[in-house]
C-alpha positions as CSV (number, residue, x, y, z in Angstrom):
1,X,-9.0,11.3,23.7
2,X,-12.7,12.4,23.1
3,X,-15.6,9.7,22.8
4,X,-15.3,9.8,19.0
5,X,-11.7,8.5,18.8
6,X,-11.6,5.2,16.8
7,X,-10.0,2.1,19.4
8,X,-7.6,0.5,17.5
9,X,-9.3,-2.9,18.7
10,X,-12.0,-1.9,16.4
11,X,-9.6,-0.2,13.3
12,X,-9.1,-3.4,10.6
13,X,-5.5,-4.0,9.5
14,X,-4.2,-4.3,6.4
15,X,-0.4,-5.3,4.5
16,X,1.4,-3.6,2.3
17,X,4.0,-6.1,0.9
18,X,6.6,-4.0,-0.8
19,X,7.9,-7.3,-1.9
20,X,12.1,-6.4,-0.7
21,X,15.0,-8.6,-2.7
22,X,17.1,-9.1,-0.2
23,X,21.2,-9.4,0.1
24,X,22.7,-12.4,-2.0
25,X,18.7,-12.9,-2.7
26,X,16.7,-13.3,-6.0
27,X,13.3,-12.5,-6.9
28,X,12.0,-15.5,-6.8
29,X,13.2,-15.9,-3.1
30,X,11.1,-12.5,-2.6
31,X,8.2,-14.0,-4.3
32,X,8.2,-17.3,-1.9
33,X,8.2,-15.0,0.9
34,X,5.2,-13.0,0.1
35,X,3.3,-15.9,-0.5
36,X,4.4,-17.1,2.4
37,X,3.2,-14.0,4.5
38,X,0.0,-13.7,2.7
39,X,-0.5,-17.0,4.0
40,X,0.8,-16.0,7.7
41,X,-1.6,-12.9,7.7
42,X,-4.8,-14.0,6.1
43,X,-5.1,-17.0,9.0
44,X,-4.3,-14.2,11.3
45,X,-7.7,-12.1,10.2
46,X,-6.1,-9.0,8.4
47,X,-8.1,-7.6,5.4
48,X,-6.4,-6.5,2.5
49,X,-2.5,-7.7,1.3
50,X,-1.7,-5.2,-1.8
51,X,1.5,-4.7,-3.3
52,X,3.0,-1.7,-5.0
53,X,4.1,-0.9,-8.4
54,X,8.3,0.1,-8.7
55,X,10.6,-0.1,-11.9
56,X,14.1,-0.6,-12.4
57,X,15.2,-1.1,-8.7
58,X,17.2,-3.6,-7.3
59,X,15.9,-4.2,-4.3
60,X,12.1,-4.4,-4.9
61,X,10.8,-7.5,-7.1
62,X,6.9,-5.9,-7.7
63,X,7.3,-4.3,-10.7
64,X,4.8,-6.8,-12.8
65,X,1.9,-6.1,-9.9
66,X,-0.8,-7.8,-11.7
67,X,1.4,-11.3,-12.0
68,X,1.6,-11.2,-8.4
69,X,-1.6,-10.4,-7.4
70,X,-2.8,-13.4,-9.3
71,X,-0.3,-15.7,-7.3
72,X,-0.8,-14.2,-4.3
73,X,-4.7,-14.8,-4.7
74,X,-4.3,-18.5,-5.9
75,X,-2.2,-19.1,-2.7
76,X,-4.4,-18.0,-0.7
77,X,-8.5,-18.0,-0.1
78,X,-10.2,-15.1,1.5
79,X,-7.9,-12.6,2.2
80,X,-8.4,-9.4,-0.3
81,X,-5.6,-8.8,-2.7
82,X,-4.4,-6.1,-4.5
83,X,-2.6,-2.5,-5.8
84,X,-1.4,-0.1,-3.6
85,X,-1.2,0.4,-6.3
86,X,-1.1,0.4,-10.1
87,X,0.7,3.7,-11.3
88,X,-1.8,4.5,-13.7
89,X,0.5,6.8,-16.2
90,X,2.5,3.7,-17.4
91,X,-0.7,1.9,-18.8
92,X,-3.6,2.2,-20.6
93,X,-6.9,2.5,-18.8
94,X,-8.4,-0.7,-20.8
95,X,-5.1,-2.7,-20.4
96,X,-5.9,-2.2,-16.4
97,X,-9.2,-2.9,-16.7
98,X,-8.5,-5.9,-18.8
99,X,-6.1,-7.5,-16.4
100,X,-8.4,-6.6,-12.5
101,X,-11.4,-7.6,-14.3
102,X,-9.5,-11.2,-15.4
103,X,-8.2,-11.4,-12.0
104,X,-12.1,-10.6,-10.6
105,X,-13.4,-13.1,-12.9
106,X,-10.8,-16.0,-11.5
107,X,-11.2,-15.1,-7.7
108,X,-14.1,-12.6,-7.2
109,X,-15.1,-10.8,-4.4
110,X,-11.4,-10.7,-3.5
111,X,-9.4,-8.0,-5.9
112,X,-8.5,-4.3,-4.7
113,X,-7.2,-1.9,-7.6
114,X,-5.4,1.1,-5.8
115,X,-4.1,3.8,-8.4
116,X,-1.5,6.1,-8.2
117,X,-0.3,9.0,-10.5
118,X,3.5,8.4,-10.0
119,X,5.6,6.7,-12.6
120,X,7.0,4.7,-9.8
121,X,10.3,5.2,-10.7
122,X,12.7,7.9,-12.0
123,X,12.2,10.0,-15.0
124,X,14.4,7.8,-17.6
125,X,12.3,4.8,-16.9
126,X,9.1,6.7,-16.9
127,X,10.1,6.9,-20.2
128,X,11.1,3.2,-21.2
129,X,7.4,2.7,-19.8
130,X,5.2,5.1,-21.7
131,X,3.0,3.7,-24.2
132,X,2.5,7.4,-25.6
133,X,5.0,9.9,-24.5
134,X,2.8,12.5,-25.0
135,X,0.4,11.5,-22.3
136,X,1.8,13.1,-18.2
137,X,0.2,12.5,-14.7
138,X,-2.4,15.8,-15.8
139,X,-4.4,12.8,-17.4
140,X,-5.1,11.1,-14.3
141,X,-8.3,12.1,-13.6
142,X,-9.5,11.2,-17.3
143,X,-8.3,8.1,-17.0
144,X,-9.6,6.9,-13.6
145,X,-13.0,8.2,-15.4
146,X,-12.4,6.2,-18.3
147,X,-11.0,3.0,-16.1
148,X,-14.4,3.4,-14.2
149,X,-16.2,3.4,-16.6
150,X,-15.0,-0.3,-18.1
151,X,-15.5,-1.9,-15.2
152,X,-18.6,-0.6,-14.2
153,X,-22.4,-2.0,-15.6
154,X,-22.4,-3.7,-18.6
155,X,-22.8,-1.4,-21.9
156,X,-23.5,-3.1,-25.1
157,X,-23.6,0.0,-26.8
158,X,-19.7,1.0,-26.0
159,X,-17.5,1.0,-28.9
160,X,-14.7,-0.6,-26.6
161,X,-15.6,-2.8,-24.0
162,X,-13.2,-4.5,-21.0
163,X,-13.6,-8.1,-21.5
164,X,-13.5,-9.4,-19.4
165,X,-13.5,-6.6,-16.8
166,X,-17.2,-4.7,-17.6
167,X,-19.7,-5.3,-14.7
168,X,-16.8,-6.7,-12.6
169,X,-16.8,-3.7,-11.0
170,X,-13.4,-3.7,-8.8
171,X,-13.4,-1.7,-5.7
172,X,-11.2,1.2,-6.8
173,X,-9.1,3.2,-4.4
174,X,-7.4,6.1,-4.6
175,X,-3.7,6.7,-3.1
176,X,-1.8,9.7,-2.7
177,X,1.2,11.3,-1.2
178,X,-0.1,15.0,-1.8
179,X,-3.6,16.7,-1.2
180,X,-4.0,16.2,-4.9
181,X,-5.6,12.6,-5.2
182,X,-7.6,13.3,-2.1
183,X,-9.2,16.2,-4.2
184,X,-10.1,13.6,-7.2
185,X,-10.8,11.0,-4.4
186,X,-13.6,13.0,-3.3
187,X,-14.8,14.5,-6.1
188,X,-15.5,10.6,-7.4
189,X,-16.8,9.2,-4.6
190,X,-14.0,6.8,-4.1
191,X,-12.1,5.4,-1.0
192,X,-8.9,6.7,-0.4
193,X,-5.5,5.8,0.8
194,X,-2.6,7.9,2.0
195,X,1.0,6.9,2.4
196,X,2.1,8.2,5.0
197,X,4.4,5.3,5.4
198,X,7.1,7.7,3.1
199,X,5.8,10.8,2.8
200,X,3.9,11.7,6.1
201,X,4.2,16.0,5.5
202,X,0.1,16.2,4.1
203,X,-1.0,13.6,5.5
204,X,-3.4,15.8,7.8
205,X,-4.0,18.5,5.2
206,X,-4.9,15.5,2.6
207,X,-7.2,13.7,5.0
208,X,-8.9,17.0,5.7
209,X,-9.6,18.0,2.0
210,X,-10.7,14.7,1.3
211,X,-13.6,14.5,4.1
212,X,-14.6,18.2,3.9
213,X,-15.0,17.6,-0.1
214,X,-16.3,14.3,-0.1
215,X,-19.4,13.6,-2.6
216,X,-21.2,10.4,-2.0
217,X,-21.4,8.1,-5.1
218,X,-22.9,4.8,-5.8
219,X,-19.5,3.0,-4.5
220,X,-19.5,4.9,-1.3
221,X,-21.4,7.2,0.8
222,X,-19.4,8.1,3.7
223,X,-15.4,9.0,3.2
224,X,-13.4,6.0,3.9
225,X,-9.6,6.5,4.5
226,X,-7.2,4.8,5.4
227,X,-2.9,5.8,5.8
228,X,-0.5,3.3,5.4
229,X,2.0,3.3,8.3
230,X,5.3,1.3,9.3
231,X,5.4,-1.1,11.8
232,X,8.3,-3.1,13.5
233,X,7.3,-5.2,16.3
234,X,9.1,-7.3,18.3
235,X,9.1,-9.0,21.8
236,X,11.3,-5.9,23.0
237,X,11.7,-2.1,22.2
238,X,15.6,-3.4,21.7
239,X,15.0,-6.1,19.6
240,X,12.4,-4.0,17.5
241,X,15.2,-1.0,17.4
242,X,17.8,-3.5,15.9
243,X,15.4,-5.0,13.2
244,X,14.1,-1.7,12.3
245,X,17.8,-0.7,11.3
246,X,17.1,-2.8,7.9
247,X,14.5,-0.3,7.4
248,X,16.6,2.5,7.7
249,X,18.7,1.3,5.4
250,X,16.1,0.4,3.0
251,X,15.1,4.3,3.4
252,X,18.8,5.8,3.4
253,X,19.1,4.2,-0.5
254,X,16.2,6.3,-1.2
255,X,18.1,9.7,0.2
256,X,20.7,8.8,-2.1
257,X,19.6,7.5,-5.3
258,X,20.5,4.1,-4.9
259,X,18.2,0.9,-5.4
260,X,20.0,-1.7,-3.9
261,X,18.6,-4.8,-2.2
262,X,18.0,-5.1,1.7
263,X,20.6,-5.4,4.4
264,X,20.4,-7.5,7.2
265,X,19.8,-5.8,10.5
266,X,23.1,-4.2,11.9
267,X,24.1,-3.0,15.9
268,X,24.1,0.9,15.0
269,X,23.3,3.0,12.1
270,X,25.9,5.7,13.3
271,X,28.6,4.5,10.9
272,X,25.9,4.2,7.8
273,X,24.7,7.7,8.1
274,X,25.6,11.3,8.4
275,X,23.7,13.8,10.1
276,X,21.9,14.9,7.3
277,X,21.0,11.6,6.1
278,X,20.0,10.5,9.5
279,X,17.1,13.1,9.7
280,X,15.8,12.9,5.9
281,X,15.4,9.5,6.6
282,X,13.2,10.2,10.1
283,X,11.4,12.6,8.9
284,X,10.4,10.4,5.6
285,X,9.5,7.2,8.7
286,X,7.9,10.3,10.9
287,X,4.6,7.6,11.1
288,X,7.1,4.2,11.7
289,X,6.0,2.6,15.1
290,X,9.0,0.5,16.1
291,X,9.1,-1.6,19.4
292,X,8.0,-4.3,22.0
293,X,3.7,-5.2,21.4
294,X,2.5,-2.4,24.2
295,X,4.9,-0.2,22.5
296,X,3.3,-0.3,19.4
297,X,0.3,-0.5,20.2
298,X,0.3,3.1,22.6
299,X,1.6,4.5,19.3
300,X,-0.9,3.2,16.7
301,X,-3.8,4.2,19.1
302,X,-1.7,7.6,19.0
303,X,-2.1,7.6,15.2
304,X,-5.6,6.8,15.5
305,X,-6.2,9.4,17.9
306,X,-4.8,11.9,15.6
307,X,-6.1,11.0,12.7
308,X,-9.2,8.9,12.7
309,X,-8.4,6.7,9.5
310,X,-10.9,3.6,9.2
311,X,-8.0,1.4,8.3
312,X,-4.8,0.9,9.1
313,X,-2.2,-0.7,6.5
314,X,0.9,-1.8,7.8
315,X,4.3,-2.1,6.0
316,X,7.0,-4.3,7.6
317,X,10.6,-3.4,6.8
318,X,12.2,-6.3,8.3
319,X,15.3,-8.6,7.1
320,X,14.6,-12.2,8.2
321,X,11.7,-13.4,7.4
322,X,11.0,-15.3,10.9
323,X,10.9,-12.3,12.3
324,X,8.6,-10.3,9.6
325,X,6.3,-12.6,10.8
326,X,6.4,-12.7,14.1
327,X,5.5,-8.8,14.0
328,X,2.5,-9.2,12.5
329,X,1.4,-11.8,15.0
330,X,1.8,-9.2,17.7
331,X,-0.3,-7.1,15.8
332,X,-2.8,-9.7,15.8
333,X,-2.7,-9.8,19.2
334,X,-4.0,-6.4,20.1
335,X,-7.5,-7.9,18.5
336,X,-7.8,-6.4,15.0
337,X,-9.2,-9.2,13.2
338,X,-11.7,-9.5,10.4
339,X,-13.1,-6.0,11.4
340,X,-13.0,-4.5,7.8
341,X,-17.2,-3.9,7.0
342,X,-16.3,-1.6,3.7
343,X,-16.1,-3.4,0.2
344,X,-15.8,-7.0,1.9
């Protein structure tokens, strides 16, 4: 480690809250649960709690993100909320602004808007969801312009104006999978976030583009990045192991098309899987850090070491809710609390 590296006792923490229905569930059960870890979380001094936009499967309840912002927010008081993010093809750029700068309005100083360039689903409902099917993910950087643009200083002289949502001006992000929103992320100026919590493969070529072709802007002007990561913790590396098979799981419906809700931990996957599955599905969790509190924590300062993000977001694949949060209070233990100074 040189004397650059970033201590993860100094790297803020944040949640991603894929919001899971689980077996024999509903949705409104998922909802409940999320509020009640946003809760959990924000007393325990993380920074951000955003959610992420998914259509037409069974086993993830976020699909109307901005509703559940807004509850998440009410619920709770000074813990950032927000997109991880909106997948800005299925809307219109004033639609989006419309609804963060209605949510700024009603709990400011508090909303995140993350935007992606995935559908967030597969190609038929991309379709269900397009308000113009002529419009494709090539109009995502106009759009972030034009989105910018609405909720930035007030212009009387616009012909269309985001109201409310003009001067609001929400703390974008950027997210990407791929080298190609750290490209635009840079270009604009804009903090960016990486999920390397599914698709780990660019994650060091996309943090590289991104801070050799970063342009400061009036939003930001040093790169910020931060990678979103899985995390199981638990008091043991055996009891971690077991919980992080409803992870697994969660991941092996991916490999195979299927979108069903999740399954309670189980003894051994080796029944579950074939071989082939078995290594899609670690080399899509490459980044998951699974195990007892000094476990983790040797492999997130690994991760740090190797890639010197200024935030961390944590995702928490984990059945029973008890025990979802009871891994973030280990987290909380190594010392990462209220340490976020960007955007705050």
């Amino acid at each position: 480690m040189n004397s650059q590296s970033k201590k993860l006792e100094d790297t803020p923490l944040s949640v991603l809250d894929l919001v899971p229905i689980l077996q024999n569930k509903s949705a409104s059960d998922s909802f409940k649960n999320s509020l009640n870890l946003a809760r959990h979380v924000e007393k325990l001094g993380f920074t951000r709690y955003w959610m992420a936009e998914h259509h037409n499967m069974a086993g993830i309840a976020s699909s109307a993100t901005s509703v559940l912002i807004g509850y998440i927010a009410n619920g709770t008081f000074k813990i950032r909320v927000g997109s991880g993010g909106i997948m800005l093809p299925n809307h219109a750029p004033l639609i989006v602004a419309e609804q963060f700068g209605t949510l700024e309005s009603l709990y400011p100083g508090r909303i995140d808007l993350g935007l992606g360039r995935a559908p967030g689903s597969d190609q038929q409902t991309a379709i269900a969801l397009r308000r113009d099917l002529r419009g494709n993910v090539e109009d995502f950087p106009q759009h972030v312009t034009e989105l910018l643009k609405y909720l930035g200083p007030v212009d009387p002289a616009a012909r269309v104006r985001a109201v409310p949502g003009e001067g609001t001006n929400v703390p974008i992000w950027l997210l990407g999978s791929s080298t190609y929103g750290a490209h635009l992320a840079a270009h604009l100026g804009l903090p960016y976030a990486f999920a390397s919590h599914f698709a780990p493969a660019s994650l060091h070529a996309a943090l590289k583009v991104y801070r050799e072709n970063f342009r400061p802007s009036e939003t930001l002007e040093q790169p910020y990045a931060m990678a979103c990561v899985n995390v199981v913790a638990a008091d043991s590396d055996n009891e971690a192991n077991k919980l992080a098979t409803s992870l697994y799981t969660s991941f092996l419906n991916v490999i195979r098309g299927t979108a069903n809700p999740m399954l309670p931990p189980v003894e051994s996957m080796d029944d579950l899987w074939d071989t082939s599955e078995k290594y899609a599905v670690q080399q899509m969790l490459r980044y998951s850090f699974i195990g007892s509190k000094a476990t983790v924590q040797e492999e997130m300062q690994a991760f740090l070491d190797e890639t010197q993000v200024d935030e961390l977001m944590i995702s928490t694949g984990i059945y029973e809710q008890s025990a979802r949060l009871h891994s973030y209070e280990l987290l909380a233990e190594l010392g990462v609390l209220e340490k976020a100074t960007f955007l705050k």
